[in-house]
N, C-alpha and C positions, 0 to 999 in steps of 0.2 A: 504494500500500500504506500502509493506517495507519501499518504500526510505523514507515518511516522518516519519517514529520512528527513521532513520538514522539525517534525516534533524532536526527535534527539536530536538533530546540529541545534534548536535555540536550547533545548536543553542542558545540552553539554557545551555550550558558549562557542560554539562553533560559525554561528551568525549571529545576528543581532535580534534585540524583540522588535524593533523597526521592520528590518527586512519578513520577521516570520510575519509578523502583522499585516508589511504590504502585499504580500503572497498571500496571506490570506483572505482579504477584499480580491486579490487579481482570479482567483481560483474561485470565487462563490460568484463573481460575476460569469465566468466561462462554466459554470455551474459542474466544476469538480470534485465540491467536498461533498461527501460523504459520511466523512465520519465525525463530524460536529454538528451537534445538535443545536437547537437554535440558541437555547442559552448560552452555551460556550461560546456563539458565536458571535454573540453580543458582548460579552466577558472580553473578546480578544479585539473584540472592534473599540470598546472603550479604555481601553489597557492604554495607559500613558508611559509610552518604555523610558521618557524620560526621568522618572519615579520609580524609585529600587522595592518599592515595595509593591508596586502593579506590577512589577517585573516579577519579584518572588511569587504574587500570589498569583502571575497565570503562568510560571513553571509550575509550582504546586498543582494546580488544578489540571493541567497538563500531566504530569507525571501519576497524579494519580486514576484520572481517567482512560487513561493508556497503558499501564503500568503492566498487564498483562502480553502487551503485542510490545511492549518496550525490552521484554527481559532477552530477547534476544537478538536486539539492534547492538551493535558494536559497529567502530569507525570502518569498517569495511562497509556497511551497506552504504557513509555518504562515498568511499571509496572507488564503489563499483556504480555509483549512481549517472544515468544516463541523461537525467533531467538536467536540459540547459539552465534554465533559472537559479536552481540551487546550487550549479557546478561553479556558476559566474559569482556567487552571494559568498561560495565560502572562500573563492580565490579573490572577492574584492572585499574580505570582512575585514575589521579593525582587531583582528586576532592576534595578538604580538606576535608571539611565537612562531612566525611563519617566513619559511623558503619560498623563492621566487625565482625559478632558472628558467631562461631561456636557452632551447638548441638549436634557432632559427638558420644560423648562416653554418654546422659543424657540418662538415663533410667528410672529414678524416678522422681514426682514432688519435692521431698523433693533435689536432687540431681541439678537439675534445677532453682530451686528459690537460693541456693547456689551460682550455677554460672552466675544469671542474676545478683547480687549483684556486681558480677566481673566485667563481658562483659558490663552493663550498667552504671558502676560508683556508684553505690546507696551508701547510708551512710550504716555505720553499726549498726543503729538501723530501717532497712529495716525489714518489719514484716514476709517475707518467705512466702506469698499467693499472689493469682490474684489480689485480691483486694489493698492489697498494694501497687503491681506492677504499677497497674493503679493508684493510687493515687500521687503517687513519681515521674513517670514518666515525664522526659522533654526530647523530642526530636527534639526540635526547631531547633538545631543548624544544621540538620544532612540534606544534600544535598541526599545524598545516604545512604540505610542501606540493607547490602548485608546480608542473614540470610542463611547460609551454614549448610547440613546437615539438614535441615528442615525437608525435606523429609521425612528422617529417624526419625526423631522424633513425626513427625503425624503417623506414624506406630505406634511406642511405648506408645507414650500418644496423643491419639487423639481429646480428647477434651480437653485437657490444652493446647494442641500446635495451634487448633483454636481460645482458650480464648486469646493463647500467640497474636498472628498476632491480633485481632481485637483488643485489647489493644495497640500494637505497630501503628497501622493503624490512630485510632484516635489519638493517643496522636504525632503525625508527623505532621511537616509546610504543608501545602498546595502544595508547589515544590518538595515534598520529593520522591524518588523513592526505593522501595522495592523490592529486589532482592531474591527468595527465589530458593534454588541449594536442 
């Protein structure tokens, strides 16, 4: 069900209660929700995300409304999620914690391990291969890591831009979300 990859990212501060809120008028206009009742829906229309306490009490009422189809959302469903709206909301949130690489112009591995040095911070005695990559890598810190242009770069190197994502995959916290354009 869409709404709950909507309801865990505000839940888990993934987006904002602005964005959940304006998805939620855009999706009862195109007449998508389904799974709010008109009370809720009234609840989430008058919710002032500017106020940490409408904020709290329509997570709360979220979280316990849901609470049954929620227990087994983890960050792979916003992960695996195909929905443009939500894909743009959590790669354009105010989420700190978040990577932002581009592999728009990489055409070569040698060209790539150059710019993972950059995009990921590494020292400059980073050794320029996967295995490196993997070695060096911390990505504890990172809530979100939006991987832009990917795309195009599994075209042009198709097995280093897999080795790229399973390296990036494991070496990620547990909460981490991976956005790849």
């Amino acid at each position: 069900m869409k709404a709950i990859s909507y309801i865990y990212a505000v839940l888990n501060d993934y987006i904002s209660c602005d964005d959940f809120v304006n998805w939620t008028f855009e999706a009862i206009e195109e007449g998508q929700i389904d799974a709010f009742d008109s009370d809720m829906i009234v609840k989430i229309q008058n919710c002032n995300c500017d106020n940490k306490g409408d904020i709290d009490n329509l997570k709360k009422m979220l979280a316990m409304r849901f609470e049954s189809k929620l227990r087994n959302a983890t960050p792979n469903c916003l992960t695996e999620c195909t929905d443009l709206p939500l894909k743009l909301m959590l790669i354009y949130s105010s989420a700190t914690n978040k990577l932002c690489v581009d592999f728009n112009d990489i055409n070569s591995a040698s060209k790539l391990h150059k710019y993972l040095r950059y995009a990921f911070h590494l020292p400059y005695w980073y050794g320029e291969n996967m295995d490196a990559f993997a070695d060096i890598l911390d990505l504890s810190d990172y809530k979100i890591i939006a991987l832009f242009n990917f795309t195009a770069l599994k075209h042009k190197l198709p097995d280093t831009a897999e080795q790229l994502l399973r390296v990036i995959d494991i070496n990620k916290n547990n909460d981490c979300v991976i956005i790849c354009t």
